[in-house]
PyMOL Python script that loads the backbone (N, CA, C, O; Angstrom):
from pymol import cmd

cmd.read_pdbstr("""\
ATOM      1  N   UNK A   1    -122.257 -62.949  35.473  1.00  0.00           N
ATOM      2  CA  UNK A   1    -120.965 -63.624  35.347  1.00  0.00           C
ATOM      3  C   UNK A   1    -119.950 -62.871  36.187  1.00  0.00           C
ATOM      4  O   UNK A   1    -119.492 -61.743  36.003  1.00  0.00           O
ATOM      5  N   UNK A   2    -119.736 -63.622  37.012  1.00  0.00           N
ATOM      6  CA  UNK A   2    -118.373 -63.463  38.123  1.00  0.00           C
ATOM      7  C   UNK A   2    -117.063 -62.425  37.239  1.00  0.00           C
ATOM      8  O   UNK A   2    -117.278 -62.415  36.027  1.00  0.00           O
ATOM      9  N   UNK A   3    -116.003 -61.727  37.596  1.00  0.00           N
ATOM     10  CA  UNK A   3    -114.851 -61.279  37.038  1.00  0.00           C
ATOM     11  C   UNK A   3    -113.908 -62.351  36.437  1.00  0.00           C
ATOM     12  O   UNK A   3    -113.586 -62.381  35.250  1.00  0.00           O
ATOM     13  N   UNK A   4    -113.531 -63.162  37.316  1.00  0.00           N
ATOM     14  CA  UNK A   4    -113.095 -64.238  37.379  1.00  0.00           C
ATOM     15  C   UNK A   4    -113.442 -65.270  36.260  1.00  0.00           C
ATOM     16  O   UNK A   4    -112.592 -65.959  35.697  1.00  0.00           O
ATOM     17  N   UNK A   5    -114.580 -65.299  36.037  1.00  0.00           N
ATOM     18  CA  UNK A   5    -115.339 -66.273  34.801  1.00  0.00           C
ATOM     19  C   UNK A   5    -115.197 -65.688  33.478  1.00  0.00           C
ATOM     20  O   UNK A   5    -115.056 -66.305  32.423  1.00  0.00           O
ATOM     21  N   UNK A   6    -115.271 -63.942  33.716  1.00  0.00           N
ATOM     22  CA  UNK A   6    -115.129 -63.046  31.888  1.00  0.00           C
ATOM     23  C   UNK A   6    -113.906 -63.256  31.907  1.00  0.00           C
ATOM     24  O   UNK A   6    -113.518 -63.875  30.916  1.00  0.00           O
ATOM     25  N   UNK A   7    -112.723 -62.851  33.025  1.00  0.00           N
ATOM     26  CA  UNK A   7    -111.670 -63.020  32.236  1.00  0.00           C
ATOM     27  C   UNK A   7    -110.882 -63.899  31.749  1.00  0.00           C
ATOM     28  O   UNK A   7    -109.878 -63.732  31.057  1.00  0.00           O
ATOM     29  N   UNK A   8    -111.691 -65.508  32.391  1.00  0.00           N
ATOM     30  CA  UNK A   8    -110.728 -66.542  32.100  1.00  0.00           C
ATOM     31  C   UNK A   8    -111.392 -66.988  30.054  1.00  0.00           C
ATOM     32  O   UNK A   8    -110.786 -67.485  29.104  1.00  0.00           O
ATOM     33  N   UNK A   9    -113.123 -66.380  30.239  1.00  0.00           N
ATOM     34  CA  UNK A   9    -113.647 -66.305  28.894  1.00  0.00           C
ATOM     35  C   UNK A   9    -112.932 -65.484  28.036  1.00  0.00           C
ATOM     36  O   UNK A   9    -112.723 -65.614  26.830  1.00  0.00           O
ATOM     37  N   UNK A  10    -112.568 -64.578  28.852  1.00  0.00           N
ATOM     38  CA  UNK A  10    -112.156 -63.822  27.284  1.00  0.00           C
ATOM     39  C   UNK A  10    -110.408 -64.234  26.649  1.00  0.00           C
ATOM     40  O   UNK A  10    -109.960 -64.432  25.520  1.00  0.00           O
ATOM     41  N   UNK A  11    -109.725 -64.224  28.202  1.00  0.00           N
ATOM     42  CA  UNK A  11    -108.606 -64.630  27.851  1.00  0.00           C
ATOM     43  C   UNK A  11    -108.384 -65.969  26.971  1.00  0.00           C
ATOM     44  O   UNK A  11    -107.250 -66.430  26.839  1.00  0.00           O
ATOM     45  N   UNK A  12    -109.686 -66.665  26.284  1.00  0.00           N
ATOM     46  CA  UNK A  12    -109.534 -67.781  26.738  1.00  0.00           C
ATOM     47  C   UNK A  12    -109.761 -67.613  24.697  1.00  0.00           C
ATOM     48  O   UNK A  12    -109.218 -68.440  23.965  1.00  0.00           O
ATOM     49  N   UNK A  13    -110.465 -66.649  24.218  1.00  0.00           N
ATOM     50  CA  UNK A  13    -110.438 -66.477  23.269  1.00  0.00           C
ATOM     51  C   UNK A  13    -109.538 -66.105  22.226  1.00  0.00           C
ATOM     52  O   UNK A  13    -109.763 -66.184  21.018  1.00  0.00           O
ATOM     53  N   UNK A  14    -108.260 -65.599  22.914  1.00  0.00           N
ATOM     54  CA  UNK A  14    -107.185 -65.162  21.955  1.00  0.00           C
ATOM     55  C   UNK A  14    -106.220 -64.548  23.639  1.00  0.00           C
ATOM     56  O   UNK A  14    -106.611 -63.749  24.490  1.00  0.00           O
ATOM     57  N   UNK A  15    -105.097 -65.219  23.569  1.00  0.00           N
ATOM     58  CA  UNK A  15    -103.931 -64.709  24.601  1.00  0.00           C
ATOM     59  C   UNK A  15    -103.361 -63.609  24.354  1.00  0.00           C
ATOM     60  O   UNK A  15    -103.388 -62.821  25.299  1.00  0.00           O
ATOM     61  N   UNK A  16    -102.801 -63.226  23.336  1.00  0.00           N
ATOM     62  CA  UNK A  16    -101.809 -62.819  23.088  1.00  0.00           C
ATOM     63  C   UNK A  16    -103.078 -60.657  22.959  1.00  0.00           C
ATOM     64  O   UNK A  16    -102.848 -59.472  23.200  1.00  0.00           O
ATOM     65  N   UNK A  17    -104.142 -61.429  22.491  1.00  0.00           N
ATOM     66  CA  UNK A  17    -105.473 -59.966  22.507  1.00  0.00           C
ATOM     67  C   UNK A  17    -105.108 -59.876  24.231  1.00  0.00           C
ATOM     68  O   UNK A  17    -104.489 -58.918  24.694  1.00  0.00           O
ATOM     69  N   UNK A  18    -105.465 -60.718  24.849  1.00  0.00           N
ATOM     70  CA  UNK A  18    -106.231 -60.642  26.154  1.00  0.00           C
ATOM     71  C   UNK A  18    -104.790 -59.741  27.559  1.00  0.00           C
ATOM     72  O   UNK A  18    -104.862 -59.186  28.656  1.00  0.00           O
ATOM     73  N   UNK A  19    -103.698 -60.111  26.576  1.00  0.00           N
ATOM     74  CA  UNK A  19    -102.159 -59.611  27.045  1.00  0.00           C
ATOM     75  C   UNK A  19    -102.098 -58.057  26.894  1.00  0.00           C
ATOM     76  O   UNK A  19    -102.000 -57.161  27.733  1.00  0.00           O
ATOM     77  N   UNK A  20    -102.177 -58.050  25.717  1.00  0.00           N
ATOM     78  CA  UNK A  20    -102.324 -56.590  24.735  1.00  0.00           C
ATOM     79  C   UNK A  20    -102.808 -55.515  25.454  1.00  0.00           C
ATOM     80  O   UNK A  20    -102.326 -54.412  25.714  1.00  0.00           O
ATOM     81  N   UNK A  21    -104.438 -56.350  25.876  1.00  0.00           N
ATOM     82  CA  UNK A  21    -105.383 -54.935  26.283  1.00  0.00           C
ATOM     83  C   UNK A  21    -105.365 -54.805  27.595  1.00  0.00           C
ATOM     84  O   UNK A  21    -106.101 -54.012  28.183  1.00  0.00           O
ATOM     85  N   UNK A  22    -104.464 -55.626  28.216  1.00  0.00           N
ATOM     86  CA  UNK A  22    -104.319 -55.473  29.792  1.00  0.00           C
ATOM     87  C   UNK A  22    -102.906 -54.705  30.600  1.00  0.00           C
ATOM     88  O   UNK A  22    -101.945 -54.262  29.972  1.00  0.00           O
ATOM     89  N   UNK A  23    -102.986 -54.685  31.500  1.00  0.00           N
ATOM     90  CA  UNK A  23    -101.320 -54.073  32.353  1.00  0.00           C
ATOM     91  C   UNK A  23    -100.857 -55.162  32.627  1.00  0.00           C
ATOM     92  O   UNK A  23     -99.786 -55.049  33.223  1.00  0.00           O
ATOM     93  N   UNK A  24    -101.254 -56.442  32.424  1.00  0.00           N
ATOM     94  CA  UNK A  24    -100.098 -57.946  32.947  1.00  0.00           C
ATOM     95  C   UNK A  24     -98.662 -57.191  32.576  1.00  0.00           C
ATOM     96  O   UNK A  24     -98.418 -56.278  31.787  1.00  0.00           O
ATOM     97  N   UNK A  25     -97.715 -58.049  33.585  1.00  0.00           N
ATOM     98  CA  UNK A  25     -96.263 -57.313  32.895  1.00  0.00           C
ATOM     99  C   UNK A  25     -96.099 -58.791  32.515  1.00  0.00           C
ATOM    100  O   UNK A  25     -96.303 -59.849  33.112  1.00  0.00           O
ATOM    101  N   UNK A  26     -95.674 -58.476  31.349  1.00  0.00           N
ATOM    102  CA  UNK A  26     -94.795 -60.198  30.427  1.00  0.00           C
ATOM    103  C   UNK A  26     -93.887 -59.521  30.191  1.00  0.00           C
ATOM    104  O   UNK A  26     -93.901 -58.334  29.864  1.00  0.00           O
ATOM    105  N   UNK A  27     -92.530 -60.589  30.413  1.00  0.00           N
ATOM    106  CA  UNK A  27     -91.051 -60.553  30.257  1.00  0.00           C
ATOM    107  C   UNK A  27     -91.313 -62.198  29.260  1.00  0.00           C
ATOM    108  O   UNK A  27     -91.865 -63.263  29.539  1.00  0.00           O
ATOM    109  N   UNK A  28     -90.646 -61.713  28.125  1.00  0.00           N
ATOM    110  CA  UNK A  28     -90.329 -63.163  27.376  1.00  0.00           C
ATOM    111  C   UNK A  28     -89.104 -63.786  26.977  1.00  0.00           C
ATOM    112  O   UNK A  28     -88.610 -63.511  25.883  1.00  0.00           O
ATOM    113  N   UNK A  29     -88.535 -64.647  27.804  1.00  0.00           N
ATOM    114  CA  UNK A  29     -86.976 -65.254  27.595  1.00  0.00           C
ATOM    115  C   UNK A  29     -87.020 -66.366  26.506  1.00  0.00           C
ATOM    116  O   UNK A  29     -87.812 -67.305  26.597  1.00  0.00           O
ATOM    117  N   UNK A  30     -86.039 -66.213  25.348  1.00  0.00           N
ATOM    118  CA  UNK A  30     -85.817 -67.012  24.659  1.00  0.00           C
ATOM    119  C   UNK A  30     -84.704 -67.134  24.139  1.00  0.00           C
ATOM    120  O   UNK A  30     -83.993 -66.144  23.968  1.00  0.00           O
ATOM    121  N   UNK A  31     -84.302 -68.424  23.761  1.00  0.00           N
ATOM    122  CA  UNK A  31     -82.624 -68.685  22.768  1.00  0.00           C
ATOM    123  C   UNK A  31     -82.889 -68.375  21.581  1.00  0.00           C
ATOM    124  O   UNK A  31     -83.756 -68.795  20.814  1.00  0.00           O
ATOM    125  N   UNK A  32     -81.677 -67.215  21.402  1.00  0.00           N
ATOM    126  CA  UNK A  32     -81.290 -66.906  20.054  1.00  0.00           C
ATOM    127  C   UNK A  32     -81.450 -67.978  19.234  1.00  0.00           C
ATOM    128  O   UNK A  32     -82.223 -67.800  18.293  1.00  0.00           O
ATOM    129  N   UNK A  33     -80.888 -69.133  19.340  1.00  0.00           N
ATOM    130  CA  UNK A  33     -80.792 -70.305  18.252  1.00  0.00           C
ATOM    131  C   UNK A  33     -81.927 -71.372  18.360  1.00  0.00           C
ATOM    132  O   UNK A  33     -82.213 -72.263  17.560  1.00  0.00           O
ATOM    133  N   UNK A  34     -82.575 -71.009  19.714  1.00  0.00           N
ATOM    134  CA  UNK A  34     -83.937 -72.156  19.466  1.00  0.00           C
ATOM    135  C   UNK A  34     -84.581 -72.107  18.063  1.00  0.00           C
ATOM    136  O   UNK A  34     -84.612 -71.082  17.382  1.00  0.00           O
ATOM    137  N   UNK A  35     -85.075 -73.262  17.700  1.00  0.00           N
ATOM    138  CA  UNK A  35     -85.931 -73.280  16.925  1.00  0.00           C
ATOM    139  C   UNK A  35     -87.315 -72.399  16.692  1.00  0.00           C
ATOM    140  O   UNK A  35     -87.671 -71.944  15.605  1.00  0.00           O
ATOM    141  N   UNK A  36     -87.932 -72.277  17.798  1.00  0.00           N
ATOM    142  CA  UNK A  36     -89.262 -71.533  18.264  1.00  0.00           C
ATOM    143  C   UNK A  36     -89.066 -70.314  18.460  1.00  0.00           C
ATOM    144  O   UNK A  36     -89.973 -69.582  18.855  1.00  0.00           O
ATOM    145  N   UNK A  37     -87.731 -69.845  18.195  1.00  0.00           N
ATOM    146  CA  UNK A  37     -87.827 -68.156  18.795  1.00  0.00           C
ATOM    147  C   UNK A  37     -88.602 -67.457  18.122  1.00  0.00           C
ATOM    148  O   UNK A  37     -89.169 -66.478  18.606  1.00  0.00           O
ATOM    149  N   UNK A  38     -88.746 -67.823  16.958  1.00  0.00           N
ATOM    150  CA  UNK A  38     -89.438 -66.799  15.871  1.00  0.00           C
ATOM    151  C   UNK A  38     -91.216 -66.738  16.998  1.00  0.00           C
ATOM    152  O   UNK A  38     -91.826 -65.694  17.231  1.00  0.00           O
ATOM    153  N   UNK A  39     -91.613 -68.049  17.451  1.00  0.00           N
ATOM    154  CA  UNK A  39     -92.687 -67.634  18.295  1.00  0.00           C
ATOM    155  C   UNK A  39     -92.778 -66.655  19.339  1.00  0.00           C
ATOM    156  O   UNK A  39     -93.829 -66.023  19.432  1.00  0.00           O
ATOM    157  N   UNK A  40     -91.562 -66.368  20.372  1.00  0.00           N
ATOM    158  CA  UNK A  40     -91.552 -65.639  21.032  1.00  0.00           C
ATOM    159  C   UNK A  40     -91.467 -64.035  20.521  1.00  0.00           C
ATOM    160  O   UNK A  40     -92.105 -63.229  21.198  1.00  0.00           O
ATOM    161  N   UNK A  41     -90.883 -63.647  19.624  1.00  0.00           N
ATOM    162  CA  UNK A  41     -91.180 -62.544  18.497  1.00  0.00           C
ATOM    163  C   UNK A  41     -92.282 -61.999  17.724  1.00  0.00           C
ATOM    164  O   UNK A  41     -92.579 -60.856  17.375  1.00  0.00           O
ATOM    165  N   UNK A  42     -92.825 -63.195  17.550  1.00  0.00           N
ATOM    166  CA  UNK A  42     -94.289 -62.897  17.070  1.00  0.00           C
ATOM    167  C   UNK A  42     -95.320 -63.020  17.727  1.00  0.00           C
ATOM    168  O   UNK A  42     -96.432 -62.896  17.213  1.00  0.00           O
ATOM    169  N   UNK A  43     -95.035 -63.412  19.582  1.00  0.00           N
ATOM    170  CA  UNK A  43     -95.996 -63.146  20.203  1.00  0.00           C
ATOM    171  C   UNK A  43     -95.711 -61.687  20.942  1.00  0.00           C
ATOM    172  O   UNK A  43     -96.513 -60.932  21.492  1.00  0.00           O
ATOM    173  N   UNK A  44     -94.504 -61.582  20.785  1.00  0.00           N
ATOM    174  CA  UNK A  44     -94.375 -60.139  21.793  1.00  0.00           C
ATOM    175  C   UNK A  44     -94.851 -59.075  20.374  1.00  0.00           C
ATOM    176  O   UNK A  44     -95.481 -58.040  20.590  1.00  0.00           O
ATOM    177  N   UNK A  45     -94.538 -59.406  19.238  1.00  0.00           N
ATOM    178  CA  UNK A  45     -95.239 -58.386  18.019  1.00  0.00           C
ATOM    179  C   UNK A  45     -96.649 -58.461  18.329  1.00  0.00           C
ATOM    180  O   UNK A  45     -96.973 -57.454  18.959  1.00  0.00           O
ATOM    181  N   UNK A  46     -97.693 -59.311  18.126  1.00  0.00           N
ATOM    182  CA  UNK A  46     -98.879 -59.137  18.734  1.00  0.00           C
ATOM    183  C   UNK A  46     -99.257 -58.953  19.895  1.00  0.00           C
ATOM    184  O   UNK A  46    -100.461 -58.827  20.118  1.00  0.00           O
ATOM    185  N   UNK A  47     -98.066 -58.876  21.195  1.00  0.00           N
ATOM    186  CA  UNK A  47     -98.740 -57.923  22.214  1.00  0.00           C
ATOM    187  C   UNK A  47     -98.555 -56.928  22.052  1.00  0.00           C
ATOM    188  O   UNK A  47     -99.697 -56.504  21.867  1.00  0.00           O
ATOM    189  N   UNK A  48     -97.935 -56.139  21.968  1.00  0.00           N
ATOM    190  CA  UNK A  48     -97.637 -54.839  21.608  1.00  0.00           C
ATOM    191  C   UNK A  48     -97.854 -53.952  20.315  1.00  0.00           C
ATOM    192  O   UNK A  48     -97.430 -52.799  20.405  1.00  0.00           O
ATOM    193  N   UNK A  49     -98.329 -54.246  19.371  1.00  0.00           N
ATOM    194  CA  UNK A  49     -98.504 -54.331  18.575  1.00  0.00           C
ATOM    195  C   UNK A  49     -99.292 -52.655  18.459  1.00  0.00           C
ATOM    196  O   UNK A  49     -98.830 -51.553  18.163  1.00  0.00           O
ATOM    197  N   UNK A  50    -100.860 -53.190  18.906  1.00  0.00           N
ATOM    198  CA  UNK A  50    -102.206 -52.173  18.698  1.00  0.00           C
ATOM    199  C   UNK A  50    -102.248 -51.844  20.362  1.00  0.00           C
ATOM    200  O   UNK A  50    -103.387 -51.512  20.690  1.00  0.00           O
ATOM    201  N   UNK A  51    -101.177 -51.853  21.629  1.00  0.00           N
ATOM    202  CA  UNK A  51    -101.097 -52.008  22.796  1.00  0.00           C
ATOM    203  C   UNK A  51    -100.957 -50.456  23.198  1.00  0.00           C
ATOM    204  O   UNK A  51    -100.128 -49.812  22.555  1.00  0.00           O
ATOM    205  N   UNK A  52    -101.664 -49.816  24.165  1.00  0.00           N
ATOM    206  CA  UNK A  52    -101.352 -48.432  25.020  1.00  0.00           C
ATOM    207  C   UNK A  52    -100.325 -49.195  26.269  1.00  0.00           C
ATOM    208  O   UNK A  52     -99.692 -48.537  27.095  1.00  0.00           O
ATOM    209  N   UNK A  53    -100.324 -50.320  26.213  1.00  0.00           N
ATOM    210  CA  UNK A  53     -99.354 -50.914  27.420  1.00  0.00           C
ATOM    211  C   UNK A  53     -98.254 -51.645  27.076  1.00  0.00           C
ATOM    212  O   UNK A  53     -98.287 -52.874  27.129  1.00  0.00           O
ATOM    213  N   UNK A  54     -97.111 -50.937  26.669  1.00  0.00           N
ATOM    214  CA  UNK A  54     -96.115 -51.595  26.318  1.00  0.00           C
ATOM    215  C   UNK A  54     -95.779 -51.625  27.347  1.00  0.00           C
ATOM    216  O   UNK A  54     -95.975 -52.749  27.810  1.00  0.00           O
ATOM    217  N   UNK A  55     -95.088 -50.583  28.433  1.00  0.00           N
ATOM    218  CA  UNK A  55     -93.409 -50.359  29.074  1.00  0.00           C
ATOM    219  C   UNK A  55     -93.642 -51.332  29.750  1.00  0.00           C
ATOM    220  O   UNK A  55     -92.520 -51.598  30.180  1.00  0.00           O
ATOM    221  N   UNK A  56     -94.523 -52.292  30.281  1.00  0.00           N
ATOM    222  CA  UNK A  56     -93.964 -53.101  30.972  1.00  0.00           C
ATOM    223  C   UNK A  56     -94.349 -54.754  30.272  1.00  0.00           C
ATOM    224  O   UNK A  56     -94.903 -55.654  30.904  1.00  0.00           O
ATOM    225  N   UNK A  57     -93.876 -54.835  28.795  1.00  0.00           N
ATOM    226  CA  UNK A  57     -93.522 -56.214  28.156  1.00  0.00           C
ATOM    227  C   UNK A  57     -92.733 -56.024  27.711  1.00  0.00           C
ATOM    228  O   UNK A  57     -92.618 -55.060  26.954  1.00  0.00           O
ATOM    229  N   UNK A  58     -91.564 -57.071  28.034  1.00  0.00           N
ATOM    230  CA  UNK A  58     -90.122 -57.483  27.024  1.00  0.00           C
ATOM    231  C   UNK A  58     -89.944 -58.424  26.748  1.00  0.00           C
ATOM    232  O   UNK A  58     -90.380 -59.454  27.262  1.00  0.00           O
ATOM    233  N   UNK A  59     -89.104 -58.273  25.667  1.00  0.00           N
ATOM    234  CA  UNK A  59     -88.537 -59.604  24.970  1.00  0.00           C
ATOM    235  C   UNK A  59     -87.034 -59.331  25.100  1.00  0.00           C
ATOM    236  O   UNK A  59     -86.359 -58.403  24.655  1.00  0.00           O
ATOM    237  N   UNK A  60     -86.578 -60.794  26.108  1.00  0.00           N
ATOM    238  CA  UNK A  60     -85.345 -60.733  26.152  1.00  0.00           C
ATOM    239  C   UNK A  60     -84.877 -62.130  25.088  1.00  0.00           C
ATOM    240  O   UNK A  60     -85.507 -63.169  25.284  1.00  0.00           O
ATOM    241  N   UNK A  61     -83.931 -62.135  24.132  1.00  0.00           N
ATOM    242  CA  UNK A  61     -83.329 -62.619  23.577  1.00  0.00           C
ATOM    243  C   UNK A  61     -81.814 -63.622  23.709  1.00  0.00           C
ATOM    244  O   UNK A  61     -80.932 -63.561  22.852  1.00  0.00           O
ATOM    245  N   UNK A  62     -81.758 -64.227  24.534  1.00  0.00           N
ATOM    246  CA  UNK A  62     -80.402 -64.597  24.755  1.00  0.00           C
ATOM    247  C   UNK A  62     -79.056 -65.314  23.801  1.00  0.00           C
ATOM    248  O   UNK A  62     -78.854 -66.461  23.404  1.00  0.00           O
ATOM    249  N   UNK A  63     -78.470 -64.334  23.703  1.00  0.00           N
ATOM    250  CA  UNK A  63     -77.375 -64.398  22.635  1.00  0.00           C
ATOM    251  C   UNK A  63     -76.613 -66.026  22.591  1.00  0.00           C
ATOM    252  O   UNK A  63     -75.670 -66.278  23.340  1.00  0.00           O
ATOM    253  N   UNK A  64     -77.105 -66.938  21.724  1.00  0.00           N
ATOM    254  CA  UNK A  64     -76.340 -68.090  21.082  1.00  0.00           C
ATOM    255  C   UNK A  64     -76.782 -69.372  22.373  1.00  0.00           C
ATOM    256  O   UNK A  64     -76.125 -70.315  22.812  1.00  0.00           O
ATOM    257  N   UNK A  65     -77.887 -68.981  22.623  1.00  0.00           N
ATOM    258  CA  UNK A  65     -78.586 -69.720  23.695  1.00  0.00           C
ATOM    259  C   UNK A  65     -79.589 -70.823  22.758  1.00  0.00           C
ATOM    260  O   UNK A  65     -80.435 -70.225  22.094  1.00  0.00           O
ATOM    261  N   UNK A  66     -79.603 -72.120  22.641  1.00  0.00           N
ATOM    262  CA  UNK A  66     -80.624 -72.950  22.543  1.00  0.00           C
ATOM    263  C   UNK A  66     -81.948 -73.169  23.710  1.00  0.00           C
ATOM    264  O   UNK A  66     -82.030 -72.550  24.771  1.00  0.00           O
ATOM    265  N   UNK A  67     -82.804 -74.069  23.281  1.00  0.00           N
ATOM    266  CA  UNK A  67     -83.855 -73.997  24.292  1.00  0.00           C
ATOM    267  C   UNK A  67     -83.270 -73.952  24.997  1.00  0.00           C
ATOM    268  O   UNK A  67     -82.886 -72.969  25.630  1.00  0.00           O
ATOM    269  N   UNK A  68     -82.870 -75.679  25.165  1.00  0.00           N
ATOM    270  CA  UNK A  68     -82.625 -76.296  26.926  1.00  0.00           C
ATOM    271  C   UNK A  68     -81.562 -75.151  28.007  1.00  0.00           C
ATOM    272  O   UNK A  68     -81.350 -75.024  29.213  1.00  0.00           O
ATOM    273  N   UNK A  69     -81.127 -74.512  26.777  1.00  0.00           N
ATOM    274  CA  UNK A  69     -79.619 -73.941  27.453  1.00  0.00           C
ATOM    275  C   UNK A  69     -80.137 -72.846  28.663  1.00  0.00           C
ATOM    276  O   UNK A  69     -79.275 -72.218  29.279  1.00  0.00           O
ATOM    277  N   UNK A  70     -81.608 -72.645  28.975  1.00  0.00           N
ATOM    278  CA  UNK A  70     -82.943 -71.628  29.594  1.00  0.00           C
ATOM    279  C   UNK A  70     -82.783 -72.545  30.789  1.00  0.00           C
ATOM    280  O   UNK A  70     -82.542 -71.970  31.851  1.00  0.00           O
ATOM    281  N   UNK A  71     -82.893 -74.172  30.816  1.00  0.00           N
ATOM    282  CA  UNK A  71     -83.560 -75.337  31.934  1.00  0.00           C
ATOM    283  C   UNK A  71     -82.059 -74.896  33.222  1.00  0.00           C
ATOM    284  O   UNK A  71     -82.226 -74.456  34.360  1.00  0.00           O
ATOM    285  N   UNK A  72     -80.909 -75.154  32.649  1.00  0.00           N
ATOM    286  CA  UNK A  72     -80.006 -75.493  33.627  1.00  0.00           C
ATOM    287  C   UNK A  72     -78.501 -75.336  33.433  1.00  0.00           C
ATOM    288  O   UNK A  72     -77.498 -75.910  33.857  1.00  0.00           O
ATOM    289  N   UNK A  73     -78.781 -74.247  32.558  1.00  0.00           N
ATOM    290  CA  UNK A  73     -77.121 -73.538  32.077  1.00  0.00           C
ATOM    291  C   UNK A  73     -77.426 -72.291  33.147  1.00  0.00           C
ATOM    292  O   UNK A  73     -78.325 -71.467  32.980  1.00  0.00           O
ATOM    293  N   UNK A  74     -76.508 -72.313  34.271  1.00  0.00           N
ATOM    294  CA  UNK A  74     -76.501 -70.933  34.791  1.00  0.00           C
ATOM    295  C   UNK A  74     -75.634 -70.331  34.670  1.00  0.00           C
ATOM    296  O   UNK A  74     -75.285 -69.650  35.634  1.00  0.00           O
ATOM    297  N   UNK A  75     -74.797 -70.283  33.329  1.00  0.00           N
ATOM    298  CA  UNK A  75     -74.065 -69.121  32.703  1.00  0.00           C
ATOM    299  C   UNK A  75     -75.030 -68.214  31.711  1.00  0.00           C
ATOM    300  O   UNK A  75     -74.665 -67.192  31.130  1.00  0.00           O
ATOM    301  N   UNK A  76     -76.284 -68.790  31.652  1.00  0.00           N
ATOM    302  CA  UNK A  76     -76.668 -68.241  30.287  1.00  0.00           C
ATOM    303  C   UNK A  76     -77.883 -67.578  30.964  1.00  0.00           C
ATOM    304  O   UNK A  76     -78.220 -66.419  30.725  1.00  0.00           O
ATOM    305  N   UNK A  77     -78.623 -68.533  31.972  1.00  0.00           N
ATOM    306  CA  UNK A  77     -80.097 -67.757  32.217  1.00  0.00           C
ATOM    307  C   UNK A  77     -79.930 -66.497  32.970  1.00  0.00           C
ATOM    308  O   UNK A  77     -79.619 -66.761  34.132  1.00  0.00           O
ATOM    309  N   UNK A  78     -80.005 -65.432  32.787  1.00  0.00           N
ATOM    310  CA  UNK A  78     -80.335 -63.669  33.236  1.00  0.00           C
ATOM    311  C   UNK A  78     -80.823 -63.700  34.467  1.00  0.00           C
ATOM    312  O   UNK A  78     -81.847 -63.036  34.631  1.00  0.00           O
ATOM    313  N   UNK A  79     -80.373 -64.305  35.437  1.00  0.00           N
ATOM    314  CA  UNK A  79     -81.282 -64.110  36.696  1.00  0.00           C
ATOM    315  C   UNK A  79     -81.260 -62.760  37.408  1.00  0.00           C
ATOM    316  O   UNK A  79     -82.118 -62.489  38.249  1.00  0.00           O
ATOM    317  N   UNK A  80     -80.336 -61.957  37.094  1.00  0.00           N
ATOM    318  CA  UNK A  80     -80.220 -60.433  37.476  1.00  0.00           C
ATOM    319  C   UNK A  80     -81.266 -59.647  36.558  1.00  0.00           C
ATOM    320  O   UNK A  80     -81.636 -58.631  37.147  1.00  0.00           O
ATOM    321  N   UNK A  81     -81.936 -59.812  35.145  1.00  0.00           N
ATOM    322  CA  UNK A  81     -83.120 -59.265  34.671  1.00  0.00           C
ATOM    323  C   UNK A  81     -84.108 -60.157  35.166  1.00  0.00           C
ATOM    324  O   UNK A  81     -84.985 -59.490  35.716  1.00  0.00           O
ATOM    325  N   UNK A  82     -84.329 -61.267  35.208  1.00  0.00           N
ATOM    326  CA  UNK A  82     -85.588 -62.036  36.351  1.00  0.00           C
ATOM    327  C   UNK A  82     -85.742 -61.246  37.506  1.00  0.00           C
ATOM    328  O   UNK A  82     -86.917 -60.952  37.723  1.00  0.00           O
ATOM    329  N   UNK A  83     -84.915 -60.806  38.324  1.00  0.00           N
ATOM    330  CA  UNK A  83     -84.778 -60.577  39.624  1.00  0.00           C
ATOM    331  C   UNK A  83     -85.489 -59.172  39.391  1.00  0.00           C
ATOM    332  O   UNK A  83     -86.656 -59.132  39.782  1.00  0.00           O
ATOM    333  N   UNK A  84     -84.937 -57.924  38.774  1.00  0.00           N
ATOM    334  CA  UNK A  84     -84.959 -56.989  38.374  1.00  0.00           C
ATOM    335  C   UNK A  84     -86.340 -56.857  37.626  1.00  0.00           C
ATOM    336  O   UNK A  84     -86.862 -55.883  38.169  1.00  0.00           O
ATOM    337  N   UNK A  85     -87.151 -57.302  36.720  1.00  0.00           N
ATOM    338  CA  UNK A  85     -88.502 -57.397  36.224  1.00  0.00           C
ATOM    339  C   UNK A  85     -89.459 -58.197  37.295  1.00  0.00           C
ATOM    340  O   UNK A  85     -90.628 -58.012  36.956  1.00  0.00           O
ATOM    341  N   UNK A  86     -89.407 -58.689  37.995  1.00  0.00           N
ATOM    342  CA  UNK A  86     -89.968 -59.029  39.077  1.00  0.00           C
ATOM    343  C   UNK A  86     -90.152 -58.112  39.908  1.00  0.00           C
ATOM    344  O   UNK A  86     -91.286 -57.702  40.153  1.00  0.00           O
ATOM    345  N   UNK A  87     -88.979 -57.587  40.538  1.00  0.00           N
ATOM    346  CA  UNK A  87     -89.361 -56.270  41.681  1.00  0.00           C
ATOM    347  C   UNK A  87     -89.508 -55.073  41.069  1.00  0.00           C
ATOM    348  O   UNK A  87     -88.974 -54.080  41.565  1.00  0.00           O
ATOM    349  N   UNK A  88     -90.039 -55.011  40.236  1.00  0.00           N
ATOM    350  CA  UNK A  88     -90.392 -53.966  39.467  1.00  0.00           C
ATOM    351  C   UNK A  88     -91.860 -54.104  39.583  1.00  0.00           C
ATOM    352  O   UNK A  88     -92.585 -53.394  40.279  1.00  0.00           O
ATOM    353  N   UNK A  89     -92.236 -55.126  38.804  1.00  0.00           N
ATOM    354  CA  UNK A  89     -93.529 -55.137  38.209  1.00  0.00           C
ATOM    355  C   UNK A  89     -94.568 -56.099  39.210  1.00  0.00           C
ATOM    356  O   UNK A  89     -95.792 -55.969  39.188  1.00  0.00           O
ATOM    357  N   UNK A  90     -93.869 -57.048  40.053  1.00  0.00           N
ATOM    358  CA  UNK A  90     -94.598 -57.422  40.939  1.00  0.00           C
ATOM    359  C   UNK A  90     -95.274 -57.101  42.481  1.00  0.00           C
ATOM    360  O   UNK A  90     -96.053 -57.905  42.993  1.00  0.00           O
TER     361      UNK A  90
END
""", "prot")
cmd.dss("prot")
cmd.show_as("cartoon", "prot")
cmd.util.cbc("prot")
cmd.orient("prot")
């Protein structure tokens, strides 16, 4: 089995494991007031969790931000931490 084939298998078994035990850098943007944030919290808790690779996953939180307010409010979306976690980690 190819690299390519285990890791799309294994990733394929649990994400948030397959995040954990790797160096991927994840940055996670979400609205304070979305409904779903509690998901973005409890997926960055299970990456990091049992993880030797934190420093490069975050959870950014955006203060009194709903979903959509992420699509096409550019008072609200962080493009200076996008910009900044990108040339970092990419």
């Amino acid at each position: 089995m190819g690299i390519t084939k285990f890791a799309t298998y294994s990733c394929a078994r649990s994400y948030s494991t397959c995040i954990s035990s790797g160096r991927w850098s994840v940055l996670i943007v979400h609205g304070e007031k979305a409904h779903s944030c509690y998901f973005s919290r409890d997926a960055y808790a299970a990456m990091t969790a049992e993880s030797k690779y934190t420093d490069n996953k975050e959870l950014m939180i955006i203060p009194d931000a709903v979903h959509t307010d992420l699509y096409d409010n550019v008072d609200v979306i962080p493009f200076d931490k996008l910009q900044s976690f990108f040339e970092k980690y990419l």
